[in-house]
RODO-2510 file (C-alpha; in nm, 4 decimals, decimal comma):
residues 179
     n   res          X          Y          Z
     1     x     6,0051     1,0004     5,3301
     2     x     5,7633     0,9925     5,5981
     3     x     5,3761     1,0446     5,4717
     4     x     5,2038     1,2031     5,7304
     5     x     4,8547     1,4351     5,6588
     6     x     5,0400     1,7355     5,8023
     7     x     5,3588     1,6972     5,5710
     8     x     5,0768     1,6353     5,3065
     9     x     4,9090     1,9551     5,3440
    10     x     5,2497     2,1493     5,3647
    11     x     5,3933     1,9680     5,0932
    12     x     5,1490     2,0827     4,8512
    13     x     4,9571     2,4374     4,9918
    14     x     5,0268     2,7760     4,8289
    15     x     4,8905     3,1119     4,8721
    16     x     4,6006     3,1292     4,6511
    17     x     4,5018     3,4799     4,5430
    18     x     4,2320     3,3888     4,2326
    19     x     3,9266     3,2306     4,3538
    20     x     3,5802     3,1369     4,1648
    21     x     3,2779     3,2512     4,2862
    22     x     3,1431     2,9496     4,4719
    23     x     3,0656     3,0286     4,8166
    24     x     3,1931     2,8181     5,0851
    25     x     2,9696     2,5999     5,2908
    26     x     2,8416     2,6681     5,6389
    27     x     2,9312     2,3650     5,7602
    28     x     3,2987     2,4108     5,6454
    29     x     3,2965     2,7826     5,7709
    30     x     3,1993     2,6166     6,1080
    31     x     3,5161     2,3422     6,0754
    32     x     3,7156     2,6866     6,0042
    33     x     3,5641     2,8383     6,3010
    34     x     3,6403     2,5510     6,5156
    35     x     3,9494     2,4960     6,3912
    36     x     4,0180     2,8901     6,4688
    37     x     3,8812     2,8054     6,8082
    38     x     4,1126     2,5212     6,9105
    39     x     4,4607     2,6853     6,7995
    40     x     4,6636     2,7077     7,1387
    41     x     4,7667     3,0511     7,2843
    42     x     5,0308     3,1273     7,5428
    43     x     4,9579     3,0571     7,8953
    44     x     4,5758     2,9964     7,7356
    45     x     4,4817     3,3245     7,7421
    46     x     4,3111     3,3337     7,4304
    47     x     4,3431     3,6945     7,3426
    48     x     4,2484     3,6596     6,9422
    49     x     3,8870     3,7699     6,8112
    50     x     3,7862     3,6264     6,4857
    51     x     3,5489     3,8258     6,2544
    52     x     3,4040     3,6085     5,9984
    53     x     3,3297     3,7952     5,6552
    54     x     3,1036     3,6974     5,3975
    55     x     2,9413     4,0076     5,2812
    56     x     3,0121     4,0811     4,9258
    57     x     3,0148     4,4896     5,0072
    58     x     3,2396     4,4495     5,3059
    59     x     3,4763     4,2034     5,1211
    60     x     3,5365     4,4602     4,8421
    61     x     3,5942     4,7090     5,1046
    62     x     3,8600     4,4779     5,2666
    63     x     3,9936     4,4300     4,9558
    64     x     4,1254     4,7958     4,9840
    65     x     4,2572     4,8039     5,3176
    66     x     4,6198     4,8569     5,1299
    67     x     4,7714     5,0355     4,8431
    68     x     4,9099     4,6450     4,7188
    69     x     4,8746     4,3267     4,8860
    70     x     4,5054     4,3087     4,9744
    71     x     4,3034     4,3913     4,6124
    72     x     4,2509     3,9677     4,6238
    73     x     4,0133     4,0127     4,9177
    74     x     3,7689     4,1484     4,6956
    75     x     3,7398     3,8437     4,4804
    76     x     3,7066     3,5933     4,7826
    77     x     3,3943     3,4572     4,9056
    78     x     3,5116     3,4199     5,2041
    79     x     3,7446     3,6277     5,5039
    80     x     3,8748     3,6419     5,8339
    81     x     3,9943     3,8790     6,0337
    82     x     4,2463     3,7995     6,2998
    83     x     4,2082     4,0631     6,5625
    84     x     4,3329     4,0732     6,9618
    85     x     4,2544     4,2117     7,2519
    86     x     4,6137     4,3044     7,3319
    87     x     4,6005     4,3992     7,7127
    88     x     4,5681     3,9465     7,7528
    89     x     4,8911     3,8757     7,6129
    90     x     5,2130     4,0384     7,5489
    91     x     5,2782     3,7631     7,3031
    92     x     4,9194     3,8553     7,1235
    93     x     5,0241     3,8173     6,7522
    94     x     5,2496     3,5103     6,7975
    95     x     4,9446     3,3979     6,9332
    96     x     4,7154     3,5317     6,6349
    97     x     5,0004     3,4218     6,4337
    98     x     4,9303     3,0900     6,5031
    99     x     4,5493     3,0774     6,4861
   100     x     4,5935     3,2563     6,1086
   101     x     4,8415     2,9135     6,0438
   102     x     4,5735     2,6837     6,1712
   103     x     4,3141     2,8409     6,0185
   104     x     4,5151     2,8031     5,6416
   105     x     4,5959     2,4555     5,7246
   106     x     4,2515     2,3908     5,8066
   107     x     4,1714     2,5481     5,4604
   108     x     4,4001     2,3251     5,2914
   109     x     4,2813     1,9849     5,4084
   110     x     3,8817     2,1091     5,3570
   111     x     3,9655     2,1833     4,9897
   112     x     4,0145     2,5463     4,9809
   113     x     4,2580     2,7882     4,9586
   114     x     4,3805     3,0638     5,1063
   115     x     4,6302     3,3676     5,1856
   116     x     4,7386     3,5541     5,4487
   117     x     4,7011     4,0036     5,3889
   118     x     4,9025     4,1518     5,6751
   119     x     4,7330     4,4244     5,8259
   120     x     4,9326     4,5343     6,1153
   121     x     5,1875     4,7851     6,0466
   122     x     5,0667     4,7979     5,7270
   123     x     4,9756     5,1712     5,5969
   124     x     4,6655     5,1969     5,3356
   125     x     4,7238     5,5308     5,2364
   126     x     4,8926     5,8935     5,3697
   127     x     4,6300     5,9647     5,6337
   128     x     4,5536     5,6045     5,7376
   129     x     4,6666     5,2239     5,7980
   130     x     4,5438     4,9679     5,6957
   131     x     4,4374     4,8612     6,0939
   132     x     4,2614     5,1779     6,1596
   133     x     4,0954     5,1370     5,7829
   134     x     3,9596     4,7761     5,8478
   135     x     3,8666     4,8031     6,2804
   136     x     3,6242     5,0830     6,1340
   137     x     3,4763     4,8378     5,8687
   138     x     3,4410     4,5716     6,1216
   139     x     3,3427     4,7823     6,4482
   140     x     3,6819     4,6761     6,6273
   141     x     3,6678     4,8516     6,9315
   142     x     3,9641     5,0804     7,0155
   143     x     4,0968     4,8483     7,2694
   144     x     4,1749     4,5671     6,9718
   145     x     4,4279     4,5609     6,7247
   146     x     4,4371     4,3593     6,3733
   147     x     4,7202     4,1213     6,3278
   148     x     4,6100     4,0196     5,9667
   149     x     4,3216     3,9160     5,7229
   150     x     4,3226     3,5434     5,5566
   151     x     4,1115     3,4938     5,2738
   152     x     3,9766     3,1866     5,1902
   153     x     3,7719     3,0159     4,8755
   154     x     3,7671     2,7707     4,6195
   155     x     4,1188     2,8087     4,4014
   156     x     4,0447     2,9481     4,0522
   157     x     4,4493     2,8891     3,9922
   158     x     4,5941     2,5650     4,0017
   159     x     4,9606     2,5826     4,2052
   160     x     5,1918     2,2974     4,2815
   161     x     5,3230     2,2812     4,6293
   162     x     5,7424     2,4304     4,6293
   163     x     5,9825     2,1866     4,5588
   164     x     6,1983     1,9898     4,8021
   165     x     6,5309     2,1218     4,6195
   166     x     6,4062     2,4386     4,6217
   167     x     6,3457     2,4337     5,0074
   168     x     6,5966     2,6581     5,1921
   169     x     6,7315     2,3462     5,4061
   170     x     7,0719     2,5096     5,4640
   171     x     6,9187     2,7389     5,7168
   172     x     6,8321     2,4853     5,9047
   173     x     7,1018     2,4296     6,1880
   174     x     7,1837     2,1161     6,4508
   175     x     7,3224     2,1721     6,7513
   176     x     7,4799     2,5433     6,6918
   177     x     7,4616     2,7865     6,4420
   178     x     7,6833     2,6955     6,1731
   179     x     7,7761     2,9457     5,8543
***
């Protein structure tokens, strides 16, 4: 088995929804930002926005952008919002996509955890989804949509990585698709 730090961090991260109250550390939020910052976009056009979150008051309001799936937001110290300016790219959320990856990997190696709380095409209630819900609580303009939220904190819950014969390997295909 090859040991690589990559294969390392995959090999053992899991969405963490419990987290203790500890806050995280500027200097880490700035390897977050950075790492946020770095993540590589098609053609370089760069069309994410990242709203950094650590007010208690807007956190619990985050934490109800949906009916089920975002409550854990509330107990994070901790968010970001992955947002785009969708007239740069046409491939915007594989794009934000890929920055909310980085940014959990990131996460991972620096000690904390994380998880991912889709937001686009998400509804929060009958008159409202869960985009227009959290672009008012962050003063998104109308021009930018919200691909998802990732919250991120110190693990109150201790999970071991999934299992290697538990990993769906028979999807995986060489050559052609094979049934």
């Amino acid at each position: 088995m090859i040991d690589s730090t990559l294969l390392n961090l995959l090999r053992k991260r899991r969405s963490i929804r419990q987290f203790t109250s500890q806050p995280v550390e500027a200097d880490k939020i700035d390897a977050l930002i950075e790492a946020a910052v770095r993540t590589p976009s098609s053609r370089g056009r760069r069309p994410w926005e990242f709203v950094v979150v650590t007010d208690p008051v807007l956190l619990r309001q985050l934490g109800k952008a949906k009916e089920n799936g975002s409550a854990f937001l509330t107990g994070v110290p901790l968010a970001i919002v992955i947002a785009a300016d969708s007239s740069k790219s046409d491939v915007w959320i594989e794009d934000c996509s890929i920055a909310a990856m980085v940014i959990q990997m990131a996460a991972e190696e620096l000690g904390l955890g994380s998880c991912w709380a889709q937001i686009r095409l998400r509804p929060r209630n009958a008159e409202c989804s869960a985009e227009q819900y959290v672009k008012g609580l962050i003063d998104l303009p109308e021009s930018h949509v919200v691909e998802c939220i990732i919250g991120i904190g110190y693990p109150a819950e201790k999970m071991t990585g999934h299992a290697s014969e538990g990993l769906p390997f028979g999807q995986v295909h060489r050559d052609k698709f094979r049934n």
